[in-house]
PADREN-207876 format. One record per residue: x, y, z of N, C-alpha, C in turn. Coordinates in steps of 0.05 Angstrom, whole numbers, padded with zeros to 5 digits, always signed. Layout:
XYZXYZXYZ...
This chain:
+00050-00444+00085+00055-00416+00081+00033-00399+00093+00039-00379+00107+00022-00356+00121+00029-00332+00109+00007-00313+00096-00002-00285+00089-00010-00280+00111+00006-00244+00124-00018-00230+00131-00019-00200+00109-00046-00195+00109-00051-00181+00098-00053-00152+00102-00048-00126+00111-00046-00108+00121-00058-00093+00110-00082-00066+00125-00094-00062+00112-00099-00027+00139-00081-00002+00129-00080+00021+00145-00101+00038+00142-00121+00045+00160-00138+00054+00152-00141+00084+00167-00146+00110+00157-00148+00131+00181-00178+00143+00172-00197+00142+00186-00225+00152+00171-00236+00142+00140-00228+00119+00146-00247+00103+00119-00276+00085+00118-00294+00098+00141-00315+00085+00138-00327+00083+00118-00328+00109+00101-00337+00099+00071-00330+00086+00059-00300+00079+00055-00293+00050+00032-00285+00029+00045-00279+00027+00071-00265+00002+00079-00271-00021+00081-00305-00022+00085-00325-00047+00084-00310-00060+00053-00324-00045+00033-00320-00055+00002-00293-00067+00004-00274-00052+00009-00249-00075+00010-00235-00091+00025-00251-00082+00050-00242-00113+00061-00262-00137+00039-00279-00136+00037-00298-00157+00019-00284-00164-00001-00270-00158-00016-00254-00155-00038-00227-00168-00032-00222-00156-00018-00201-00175-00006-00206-00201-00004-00221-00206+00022-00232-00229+00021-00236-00256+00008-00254-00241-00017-00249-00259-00037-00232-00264-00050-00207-00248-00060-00185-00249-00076-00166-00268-00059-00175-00269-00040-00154-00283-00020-00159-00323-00024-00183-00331-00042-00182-00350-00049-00158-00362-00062-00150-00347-00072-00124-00353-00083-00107-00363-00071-00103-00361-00043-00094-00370-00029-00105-00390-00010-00133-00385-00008-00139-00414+00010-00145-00434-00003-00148-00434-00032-00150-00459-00053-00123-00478-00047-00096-00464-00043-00068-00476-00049-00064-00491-00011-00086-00480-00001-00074-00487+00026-00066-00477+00045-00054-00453+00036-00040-00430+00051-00065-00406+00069-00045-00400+00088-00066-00388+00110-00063-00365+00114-00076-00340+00113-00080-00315+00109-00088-00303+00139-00087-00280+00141-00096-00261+00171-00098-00233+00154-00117-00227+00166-00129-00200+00153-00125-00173+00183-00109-00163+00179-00100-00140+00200-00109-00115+00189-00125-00097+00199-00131-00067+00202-00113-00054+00218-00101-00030+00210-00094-00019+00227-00109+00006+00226-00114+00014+00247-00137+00034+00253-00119+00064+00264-00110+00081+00246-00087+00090+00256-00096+00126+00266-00107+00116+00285-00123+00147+00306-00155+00154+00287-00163+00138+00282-00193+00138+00266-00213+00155+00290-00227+00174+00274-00247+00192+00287-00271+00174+00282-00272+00153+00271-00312+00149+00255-00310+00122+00268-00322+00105+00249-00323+00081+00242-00303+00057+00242-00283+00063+00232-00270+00052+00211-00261+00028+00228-00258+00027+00255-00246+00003+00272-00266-00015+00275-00296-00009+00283-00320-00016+00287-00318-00035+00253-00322-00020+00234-00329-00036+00206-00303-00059+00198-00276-00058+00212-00263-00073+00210-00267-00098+00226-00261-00094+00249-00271-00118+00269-00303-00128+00251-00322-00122+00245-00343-00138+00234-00341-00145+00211-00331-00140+00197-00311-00159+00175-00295-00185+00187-00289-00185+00209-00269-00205+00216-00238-00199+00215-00233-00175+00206-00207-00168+00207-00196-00162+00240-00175-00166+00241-00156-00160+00266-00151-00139+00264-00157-00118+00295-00159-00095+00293-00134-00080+00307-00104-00066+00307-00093-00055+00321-00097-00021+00311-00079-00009+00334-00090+00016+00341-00049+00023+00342-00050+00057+00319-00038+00067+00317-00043+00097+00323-00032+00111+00342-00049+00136+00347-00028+00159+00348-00003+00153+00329-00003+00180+00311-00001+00175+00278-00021+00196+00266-00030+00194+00243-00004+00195+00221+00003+00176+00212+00023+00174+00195+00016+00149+00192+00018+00148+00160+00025+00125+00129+00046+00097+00145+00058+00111+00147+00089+00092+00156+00083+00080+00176+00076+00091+00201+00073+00076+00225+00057+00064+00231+00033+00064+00212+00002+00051+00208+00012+00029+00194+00027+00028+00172+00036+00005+00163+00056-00012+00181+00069+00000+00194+00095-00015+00205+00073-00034+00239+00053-00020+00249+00041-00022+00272+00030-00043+00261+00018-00038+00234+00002-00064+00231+00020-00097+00223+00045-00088+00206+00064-00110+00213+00080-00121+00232+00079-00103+00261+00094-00108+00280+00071-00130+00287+00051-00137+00284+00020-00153+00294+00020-00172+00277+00038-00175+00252+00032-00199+00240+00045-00228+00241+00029-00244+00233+00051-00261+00233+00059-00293+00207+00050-00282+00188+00059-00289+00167+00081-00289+00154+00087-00311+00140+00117-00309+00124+00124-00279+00107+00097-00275+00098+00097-00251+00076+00077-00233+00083+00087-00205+00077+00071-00179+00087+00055-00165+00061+00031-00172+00060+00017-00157+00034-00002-00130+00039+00012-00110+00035+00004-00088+00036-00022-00072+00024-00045-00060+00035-00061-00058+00008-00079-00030+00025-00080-00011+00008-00087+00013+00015-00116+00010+00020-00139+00022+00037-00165+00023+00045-00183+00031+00023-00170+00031+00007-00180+00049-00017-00182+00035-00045-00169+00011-00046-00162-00001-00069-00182-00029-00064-00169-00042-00090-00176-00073-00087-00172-00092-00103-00151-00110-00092-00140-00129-00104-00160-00146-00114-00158-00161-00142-00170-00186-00152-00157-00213-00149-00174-00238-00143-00162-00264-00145-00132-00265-00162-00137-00255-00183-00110-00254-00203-00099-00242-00194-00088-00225-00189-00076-00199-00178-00057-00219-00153-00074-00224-00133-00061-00252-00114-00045-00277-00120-00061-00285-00132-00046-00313-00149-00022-00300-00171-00026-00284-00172+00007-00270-00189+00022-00269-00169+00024-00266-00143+00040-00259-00118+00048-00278-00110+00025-00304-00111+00030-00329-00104+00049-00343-00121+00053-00341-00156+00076-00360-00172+00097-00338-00164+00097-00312-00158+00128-00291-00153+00139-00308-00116+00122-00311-00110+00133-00323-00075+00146-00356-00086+00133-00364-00099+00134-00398-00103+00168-00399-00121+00162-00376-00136+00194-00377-00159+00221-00380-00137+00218-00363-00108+00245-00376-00101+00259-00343-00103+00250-00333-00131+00276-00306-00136+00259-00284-00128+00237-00273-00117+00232-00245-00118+00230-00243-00084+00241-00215-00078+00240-00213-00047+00219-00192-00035+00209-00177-00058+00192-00160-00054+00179-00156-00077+00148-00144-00089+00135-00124-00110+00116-00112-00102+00111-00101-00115+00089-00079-00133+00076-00085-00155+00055-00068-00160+00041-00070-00175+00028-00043-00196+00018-00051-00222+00016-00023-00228-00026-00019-00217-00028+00009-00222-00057+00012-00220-00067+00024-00236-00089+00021-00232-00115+00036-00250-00133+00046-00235-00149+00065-00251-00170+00082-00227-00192+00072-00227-00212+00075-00208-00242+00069-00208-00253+00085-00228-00247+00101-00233-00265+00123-00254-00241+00143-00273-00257+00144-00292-00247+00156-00321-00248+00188-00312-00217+00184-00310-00210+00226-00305-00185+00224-00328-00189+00244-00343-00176+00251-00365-00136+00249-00358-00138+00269-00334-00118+00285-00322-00102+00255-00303-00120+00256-00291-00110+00228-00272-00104+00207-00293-00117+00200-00305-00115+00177-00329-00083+00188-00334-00082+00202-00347-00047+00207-00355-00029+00205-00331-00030+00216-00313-00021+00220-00292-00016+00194-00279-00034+00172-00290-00025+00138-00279-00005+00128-00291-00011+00137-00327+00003+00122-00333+00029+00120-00340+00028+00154-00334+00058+00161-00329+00079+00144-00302+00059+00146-00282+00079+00135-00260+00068+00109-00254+00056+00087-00275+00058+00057-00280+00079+00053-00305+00102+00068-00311+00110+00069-00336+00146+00069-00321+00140+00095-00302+00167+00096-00274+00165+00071-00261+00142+00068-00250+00146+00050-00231+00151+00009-00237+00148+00012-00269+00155-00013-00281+00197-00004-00289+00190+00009-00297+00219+00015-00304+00242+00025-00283+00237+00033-00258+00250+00029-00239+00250+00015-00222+00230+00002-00225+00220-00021-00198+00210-00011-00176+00198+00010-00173+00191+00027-00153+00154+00017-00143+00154+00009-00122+00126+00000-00117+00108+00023-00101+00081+00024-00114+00065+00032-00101+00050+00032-00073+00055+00050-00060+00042+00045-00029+00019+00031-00031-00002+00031-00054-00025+00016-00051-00027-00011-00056+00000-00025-00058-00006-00052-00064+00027-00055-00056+00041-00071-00045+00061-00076-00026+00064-00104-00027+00076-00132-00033+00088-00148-00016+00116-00154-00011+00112-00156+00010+00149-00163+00018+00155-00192+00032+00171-00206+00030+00182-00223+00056+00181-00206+00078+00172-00219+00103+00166-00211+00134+00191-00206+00137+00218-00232+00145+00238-00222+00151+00251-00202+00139+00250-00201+00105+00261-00179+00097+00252-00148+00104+00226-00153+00103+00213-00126+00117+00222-00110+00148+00231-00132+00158+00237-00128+00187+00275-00127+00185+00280-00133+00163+00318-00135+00167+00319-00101+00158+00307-00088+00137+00321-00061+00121+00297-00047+00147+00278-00045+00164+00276-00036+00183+00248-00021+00178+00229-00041+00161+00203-00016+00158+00202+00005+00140+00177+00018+00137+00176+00047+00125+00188+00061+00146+00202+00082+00134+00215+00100+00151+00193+00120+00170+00201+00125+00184+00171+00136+00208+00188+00171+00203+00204+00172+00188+00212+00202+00185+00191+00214+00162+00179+00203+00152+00162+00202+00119+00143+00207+00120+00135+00233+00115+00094+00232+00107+00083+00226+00083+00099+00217+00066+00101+00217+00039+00123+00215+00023+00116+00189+00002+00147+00178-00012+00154+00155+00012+00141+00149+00031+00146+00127+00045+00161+00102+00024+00144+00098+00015+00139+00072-00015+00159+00076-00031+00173+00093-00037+00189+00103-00056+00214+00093-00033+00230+00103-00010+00238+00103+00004+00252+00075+00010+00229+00051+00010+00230+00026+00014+00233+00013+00003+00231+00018-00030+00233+00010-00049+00267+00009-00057+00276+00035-00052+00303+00038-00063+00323+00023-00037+00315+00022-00013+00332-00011+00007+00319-00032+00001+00296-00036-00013+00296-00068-00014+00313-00069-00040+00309-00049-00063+00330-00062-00089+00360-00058-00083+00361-00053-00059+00403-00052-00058+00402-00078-00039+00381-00075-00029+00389-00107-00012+00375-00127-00025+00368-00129-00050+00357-00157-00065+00381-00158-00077+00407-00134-00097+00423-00139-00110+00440-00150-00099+00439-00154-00058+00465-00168-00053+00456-00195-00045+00437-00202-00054+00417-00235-00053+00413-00239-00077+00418-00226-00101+00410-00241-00123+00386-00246-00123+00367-00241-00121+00340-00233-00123+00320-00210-00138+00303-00207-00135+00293-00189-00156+00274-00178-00133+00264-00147-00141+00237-00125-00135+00219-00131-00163+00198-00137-00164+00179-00138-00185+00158-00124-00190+00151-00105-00201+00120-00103-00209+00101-00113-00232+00082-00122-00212+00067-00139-00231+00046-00121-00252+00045-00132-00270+00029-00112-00295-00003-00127-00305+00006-00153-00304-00027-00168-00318-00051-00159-00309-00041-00159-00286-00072-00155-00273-00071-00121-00251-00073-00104-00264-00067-00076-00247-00096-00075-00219-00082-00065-00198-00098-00055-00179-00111-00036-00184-00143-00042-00176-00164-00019-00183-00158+00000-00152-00150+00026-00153-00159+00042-00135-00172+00060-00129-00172+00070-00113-00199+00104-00118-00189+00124-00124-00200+00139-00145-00198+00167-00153-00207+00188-00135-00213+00183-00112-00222+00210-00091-00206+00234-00088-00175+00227-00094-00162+00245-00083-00157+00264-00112-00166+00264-00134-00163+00266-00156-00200+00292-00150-00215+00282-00148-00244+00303-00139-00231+00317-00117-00226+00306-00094-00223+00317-00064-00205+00345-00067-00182+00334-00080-00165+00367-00082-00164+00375-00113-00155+00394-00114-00158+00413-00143-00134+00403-00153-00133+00416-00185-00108+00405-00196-00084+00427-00186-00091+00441-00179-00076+00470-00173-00054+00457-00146-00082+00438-00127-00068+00435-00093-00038+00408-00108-00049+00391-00121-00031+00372-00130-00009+00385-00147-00012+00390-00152+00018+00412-00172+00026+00426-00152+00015+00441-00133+00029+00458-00113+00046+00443-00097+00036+00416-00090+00053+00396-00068+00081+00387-00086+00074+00378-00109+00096+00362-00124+00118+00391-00137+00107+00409-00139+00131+00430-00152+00149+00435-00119+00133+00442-00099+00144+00446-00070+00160+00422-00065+00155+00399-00065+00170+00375-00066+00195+00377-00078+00203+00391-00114+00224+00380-00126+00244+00406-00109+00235+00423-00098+00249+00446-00091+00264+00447-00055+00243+00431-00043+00244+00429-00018+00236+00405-00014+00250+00376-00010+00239+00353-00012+00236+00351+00014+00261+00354+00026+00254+00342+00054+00242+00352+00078+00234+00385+00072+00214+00385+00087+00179+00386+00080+00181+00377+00055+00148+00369+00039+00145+00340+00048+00169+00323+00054+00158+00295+00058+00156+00295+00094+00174+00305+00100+00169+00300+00130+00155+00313+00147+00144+00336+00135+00130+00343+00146+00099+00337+00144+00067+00332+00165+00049+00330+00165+00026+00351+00148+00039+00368+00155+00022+00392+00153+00033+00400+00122+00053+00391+00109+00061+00403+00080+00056+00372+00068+00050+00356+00082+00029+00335+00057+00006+00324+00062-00013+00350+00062-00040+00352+00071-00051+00330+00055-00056+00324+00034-00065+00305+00017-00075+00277+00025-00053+00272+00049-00055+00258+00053-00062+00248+00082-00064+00282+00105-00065+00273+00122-00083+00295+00132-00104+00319+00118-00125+00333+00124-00153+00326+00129-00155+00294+00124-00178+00288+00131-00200+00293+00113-00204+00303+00092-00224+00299+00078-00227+00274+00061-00249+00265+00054-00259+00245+00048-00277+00244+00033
């Protein structure tokens, strides 16, 4: 069995070192059993660092050079070549456990894709609720988080990628064709709960609670042009850090 591991990065010289390392190690989980892993960056129009600190990690470095979620992910799986695509935001970081939970869900035979729920690096009152509200959706709908992703390769490649129309809600998007196409395989979408992904609270400091309520009320009113457009989901694509 071959993992690759995917890992989109746009101006993350400050955290990317830490989790590729993290990775790394969690990835024992997999080289204990035998199985062989590839660590892919995708460097998706990076101003700093971030390709430089990947390549010296050892990670495989491709180049996506328009700034979008989707195509950073999809660029970095068009490069892979593992059975299974494990998704993992520049920002987070998976534990050994966390892995080896992926590893008995691949081994069972029935799951074709999951998720996972998360937790934050740091104690914010607001955000704290705000997780556990949508680790509460995203167990109960089966809806996986962009920060932690695996899928079967071929399946990833049959329903056709994150949609490259998406600046946001990509994950949401993907989620709802892999569960209509697991229901006609008899298979399952999973999120895993034991072991939650630690990720960063930056974006929780970086913008106000005012900018996050402004995006998500604009969202229930005008969805489709809050997700497709760049510039109306700054959050995620203004570059601060």
């Amino acid at each position: 069995m071959q993992l690759s591991v995917i890992v989109p990065a746009f101006n993350e010289e400050k955290l990317l070192g830490a989790s590729l390392a993290e990775i790394r190690a969690a990835a024992s989980a997999f080289t204990r059993l035998g199985w062989e892993f590839e660590l892919i960056v995708c460097d998706n129009n990076s101003t700093d660092r971030t390709a430089e600190i990947a390549r010296a990690a050892g990670a495989r470095v491709v180049f996506e050079p328009v700034n979008q979620i989707a195509r950073a992910r999809n660029a970095g799986a068009a490069a892979a070549t593992g059975d299974w695509l494990i998704f993992v935001d520049a920002d987070s970081h998976p534990s050994a456990e966390l892995f080896a939970e992926v590893v008995e869900q691949i081994r069972s035979g029935q799951c074709l894709a999951g998720g996972v729920t998360v937790r934050l690096d740091e104690k914010m009152f607001v955000a704290g609720l705000i997780t556990r509200l949508w680790n509460g959706i995203s167990r109960s709908c089966r809806l996986m988080a962009g920060s932690f992703i695996f899928v079967e390769a071929g399946t990833f490649r049959q329903v056709g990628g994150f949609s490259r129309e998406l600046f946001a809600a990509e994950e949401i998007d993907l989620s709802q064709r892999l569960k209509k196409l697991a229901r006609g395989q008899g298979r399952g979408i999973v999120i895993l709960h034991r072991h939650p992904l630690k990720t960063s609270a930056r974006k929780m400091k970086l913008y106000t609670v005012r900018e996050h309520l402004g995006f998500f009320v604009r969202a229930i009113f005008n969805q489709r042009r809050m997700l497709t457009s760049r510039e109306a989901a700054f959050i995620w694509y203004d570059g601060r850090r």
